[in-house]
Kinemage of the C-alpha trace (Angstrom):
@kinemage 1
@onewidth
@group {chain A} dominant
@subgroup {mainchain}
@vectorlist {calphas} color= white
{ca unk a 1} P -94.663 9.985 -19.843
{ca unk a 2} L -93.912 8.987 -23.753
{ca unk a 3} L -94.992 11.327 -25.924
{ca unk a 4} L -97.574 8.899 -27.638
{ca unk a 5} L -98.732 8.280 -23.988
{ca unk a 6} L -99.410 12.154 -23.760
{ca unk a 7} L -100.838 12.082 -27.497
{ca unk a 8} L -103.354 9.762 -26.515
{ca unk a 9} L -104.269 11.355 -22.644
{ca unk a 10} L -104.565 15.021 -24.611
{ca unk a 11} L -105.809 14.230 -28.277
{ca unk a 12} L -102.618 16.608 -29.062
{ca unk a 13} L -101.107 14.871 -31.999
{ca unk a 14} L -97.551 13.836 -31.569
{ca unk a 15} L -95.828 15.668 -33.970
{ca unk a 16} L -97.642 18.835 -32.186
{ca unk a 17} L -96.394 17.523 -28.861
{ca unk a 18} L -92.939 17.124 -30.533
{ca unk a 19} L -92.736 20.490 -31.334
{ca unk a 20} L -93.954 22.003 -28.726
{ca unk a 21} L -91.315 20.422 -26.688
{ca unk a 22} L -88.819 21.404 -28.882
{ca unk a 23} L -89.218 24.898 -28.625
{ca unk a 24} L -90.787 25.077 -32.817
{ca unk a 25} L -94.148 25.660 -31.468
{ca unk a 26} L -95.807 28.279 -29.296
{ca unk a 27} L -97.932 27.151 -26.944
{ca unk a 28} L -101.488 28.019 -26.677
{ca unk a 29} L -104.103 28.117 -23.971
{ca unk a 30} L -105.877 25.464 -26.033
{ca unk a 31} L -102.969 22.762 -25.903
{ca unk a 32} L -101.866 23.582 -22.062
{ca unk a 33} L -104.806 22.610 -20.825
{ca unk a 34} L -105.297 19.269 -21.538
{ca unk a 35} L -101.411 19.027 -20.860
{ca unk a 36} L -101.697 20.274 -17.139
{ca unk a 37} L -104.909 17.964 -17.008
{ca unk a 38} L -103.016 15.121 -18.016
{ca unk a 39} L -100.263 15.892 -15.955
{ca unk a 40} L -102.434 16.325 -12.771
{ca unk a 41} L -101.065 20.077 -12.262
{ca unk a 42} L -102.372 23.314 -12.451
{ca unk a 43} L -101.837 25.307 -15.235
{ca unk a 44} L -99.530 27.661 -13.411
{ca unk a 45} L -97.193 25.229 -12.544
{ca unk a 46} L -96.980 23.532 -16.242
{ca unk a 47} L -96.368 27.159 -17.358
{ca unk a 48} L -94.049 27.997 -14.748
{ca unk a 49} L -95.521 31.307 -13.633
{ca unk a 50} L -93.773 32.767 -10.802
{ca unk a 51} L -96.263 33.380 -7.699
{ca unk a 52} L -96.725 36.930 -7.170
{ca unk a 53} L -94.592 38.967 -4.965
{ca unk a 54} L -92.987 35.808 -3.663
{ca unk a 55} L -89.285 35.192 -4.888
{ca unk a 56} L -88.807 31.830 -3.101
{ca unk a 57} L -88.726 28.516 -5.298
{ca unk a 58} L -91.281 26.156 -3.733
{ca unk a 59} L -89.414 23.141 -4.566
{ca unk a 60} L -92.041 20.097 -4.156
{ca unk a 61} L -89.859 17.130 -3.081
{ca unk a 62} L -90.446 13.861 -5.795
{ca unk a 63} L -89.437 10.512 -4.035
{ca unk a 64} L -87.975 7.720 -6.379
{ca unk a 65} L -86.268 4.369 -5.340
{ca unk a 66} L -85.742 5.882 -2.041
{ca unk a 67} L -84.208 9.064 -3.727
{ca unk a 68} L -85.977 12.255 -2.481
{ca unk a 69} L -85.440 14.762 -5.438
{ca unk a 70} L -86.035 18.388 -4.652
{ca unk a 71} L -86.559 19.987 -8.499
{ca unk a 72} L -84.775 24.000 -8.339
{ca unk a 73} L -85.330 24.681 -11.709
{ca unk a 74} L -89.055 25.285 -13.519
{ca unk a 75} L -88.363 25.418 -17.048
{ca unk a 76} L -89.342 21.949 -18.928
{ca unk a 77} L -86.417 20.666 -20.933
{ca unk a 78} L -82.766 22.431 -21.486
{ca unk a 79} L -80.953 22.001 -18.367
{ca unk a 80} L -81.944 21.105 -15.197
{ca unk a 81} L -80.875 21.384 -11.488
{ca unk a 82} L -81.909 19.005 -8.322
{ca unk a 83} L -81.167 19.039 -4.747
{ca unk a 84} L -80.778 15.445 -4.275
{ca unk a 85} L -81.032 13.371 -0.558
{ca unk a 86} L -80.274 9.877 -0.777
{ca unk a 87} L -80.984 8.030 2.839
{ca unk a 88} L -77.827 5.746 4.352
{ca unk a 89} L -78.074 2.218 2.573
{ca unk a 90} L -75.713 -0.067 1.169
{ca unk a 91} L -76.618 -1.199 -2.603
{ca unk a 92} L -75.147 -2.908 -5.305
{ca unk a 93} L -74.267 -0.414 -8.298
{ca unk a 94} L -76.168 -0.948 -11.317
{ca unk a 95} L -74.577 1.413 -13.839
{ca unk a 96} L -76.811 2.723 -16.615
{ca unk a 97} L -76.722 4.968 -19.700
{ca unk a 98} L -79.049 7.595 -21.278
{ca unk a 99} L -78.343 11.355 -23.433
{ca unk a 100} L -77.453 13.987 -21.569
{ca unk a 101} L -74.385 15.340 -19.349
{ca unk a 102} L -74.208 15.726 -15.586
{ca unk a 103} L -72.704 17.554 -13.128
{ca unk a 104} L -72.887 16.375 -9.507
{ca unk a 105} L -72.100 18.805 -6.119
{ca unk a 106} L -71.726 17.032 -2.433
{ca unk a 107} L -73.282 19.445 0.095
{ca unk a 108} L -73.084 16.486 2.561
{ca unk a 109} L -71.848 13.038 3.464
{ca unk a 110} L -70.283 11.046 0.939
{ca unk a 111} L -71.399 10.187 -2.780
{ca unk a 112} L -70.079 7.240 -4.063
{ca unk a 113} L -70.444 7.296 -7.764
{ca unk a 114} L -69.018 4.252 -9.894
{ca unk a 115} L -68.384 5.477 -13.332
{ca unk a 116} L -66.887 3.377 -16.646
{ca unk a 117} L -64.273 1.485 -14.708
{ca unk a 118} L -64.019 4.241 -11.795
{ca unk a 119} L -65.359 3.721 -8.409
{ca unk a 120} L -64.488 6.757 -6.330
{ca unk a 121} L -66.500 9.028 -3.266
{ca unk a 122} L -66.874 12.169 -3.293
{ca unk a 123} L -66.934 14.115 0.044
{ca unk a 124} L -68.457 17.568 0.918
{ca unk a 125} L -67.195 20.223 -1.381
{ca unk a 126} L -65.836 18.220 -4.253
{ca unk a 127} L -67.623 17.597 -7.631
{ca unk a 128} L -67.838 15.664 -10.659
{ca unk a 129} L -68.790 16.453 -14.147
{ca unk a 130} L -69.369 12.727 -16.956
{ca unk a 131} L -71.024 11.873 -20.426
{ca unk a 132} L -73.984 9.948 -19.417
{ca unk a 133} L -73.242 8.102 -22.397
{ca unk a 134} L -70.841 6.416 -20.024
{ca unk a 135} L -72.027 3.544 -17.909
{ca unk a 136} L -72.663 5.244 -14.386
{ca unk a 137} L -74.248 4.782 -10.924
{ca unk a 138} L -74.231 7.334 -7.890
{ca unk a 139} L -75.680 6.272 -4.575
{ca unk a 140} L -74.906 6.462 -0.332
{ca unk a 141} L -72.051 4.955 0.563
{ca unk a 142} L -73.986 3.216 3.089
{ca unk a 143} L -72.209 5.252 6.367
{ca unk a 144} L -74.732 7.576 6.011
{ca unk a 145} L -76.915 10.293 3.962
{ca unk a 146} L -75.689 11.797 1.484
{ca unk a 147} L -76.911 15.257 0.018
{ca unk a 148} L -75.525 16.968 -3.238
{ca unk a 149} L -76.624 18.635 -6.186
{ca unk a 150} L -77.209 17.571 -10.070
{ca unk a 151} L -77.304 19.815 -12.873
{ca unk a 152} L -78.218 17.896 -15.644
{ca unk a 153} L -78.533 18.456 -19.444
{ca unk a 154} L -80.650 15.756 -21.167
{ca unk a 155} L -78.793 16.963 -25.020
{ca unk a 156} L -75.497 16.510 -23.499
{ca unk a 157} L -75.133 20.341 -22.774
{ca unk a 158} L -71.504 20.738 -20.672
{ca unk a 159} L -71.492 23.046 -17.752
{ca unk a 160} L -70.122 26.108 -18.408
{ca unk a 161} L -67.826 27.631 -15.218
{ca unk a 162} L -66.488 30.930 -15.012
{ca unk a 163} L -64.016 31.985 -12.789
{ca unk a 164} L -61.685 35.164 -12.707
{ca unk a 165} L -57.898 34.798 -12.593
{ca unk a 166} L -55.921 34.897 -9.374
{ca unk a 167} L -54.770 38.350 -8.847
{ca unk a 168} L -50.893 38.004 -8.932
């Protein structure tokens, strides 16, 4: 949803919207409820309050082009993480840009993920980290499912990995 899409659903100006989003404004009670009403979610959700005495993450799976995207993280904005399943099916890459920087994970099957000039599949265990400035397309290889994980960071945030020396 576009910002002047939520503007006009809320009657929360857009520059309000803007900032709130951007971390410059608090939110109040006032402005999260028309939000989570316009959303279709309660309030705790929008706010991400954790449910009491319960340390699981509920993930509630969101299906798109045949993509069933479990979200693992709650916060809105900054970087986020998916489980992603994506069923067996062959299909023609259509590579695509947008902001942001992405990290991808195979937990199972094999990823085929056609980036710039690069066509290449990853297999359980092996990962990938690309500009999504660059023109890119991940999908099944079409032998199968394929299940893997995406970090993403929509202001081009890198992934940060730290790993102690080998001990000589």
């Amino acid at each position: 949803m576009t910002l002047a899409a939520l503007s006009e659903a809320t009657g929360i100006s857009v520059s309000t919207l803007s900032r709130l989003e951007s971390g410059l404004r608090r939110p109040s009670l006032e402005l999260l409820l028309p939000i989570a009403q316009a959303h279709q979610v309660p309030l705790d959700e929008l706010v991400g309050a954790p449910p009491v005495g319960d340390p699981r993450v509920r993930a509630k799976p969101i299906t798109r082009g045949g993509r069933t995207l479990y979200p693992l993280s709650r916060q809105p904005g900054g970087l986020q993480a998916y489980k992603m399943v994506e069923p067996q099916r062959s299909e023609q890459p259509d590579p695509r840009t947008h902001e942001g920087y992405e990290w991808l994970f195979v937990l199972s099957g094999k990823l085929r993920l056609v980036l710039g000039e690069h066509d290449i599949v990853l297999t359980p265990g092996e990962a990938a980290e690309f500009d999504t400035r660059v023109p890119h397309w991940f999908g099944s290889t079409g032998e199968g499912p394929v299940e893997f994980l995406s970090l993403f960071g929509p202001q081009g945030e890198r992934m940060h990995v730290r790993a102690r020396p080998k001990r000589g």
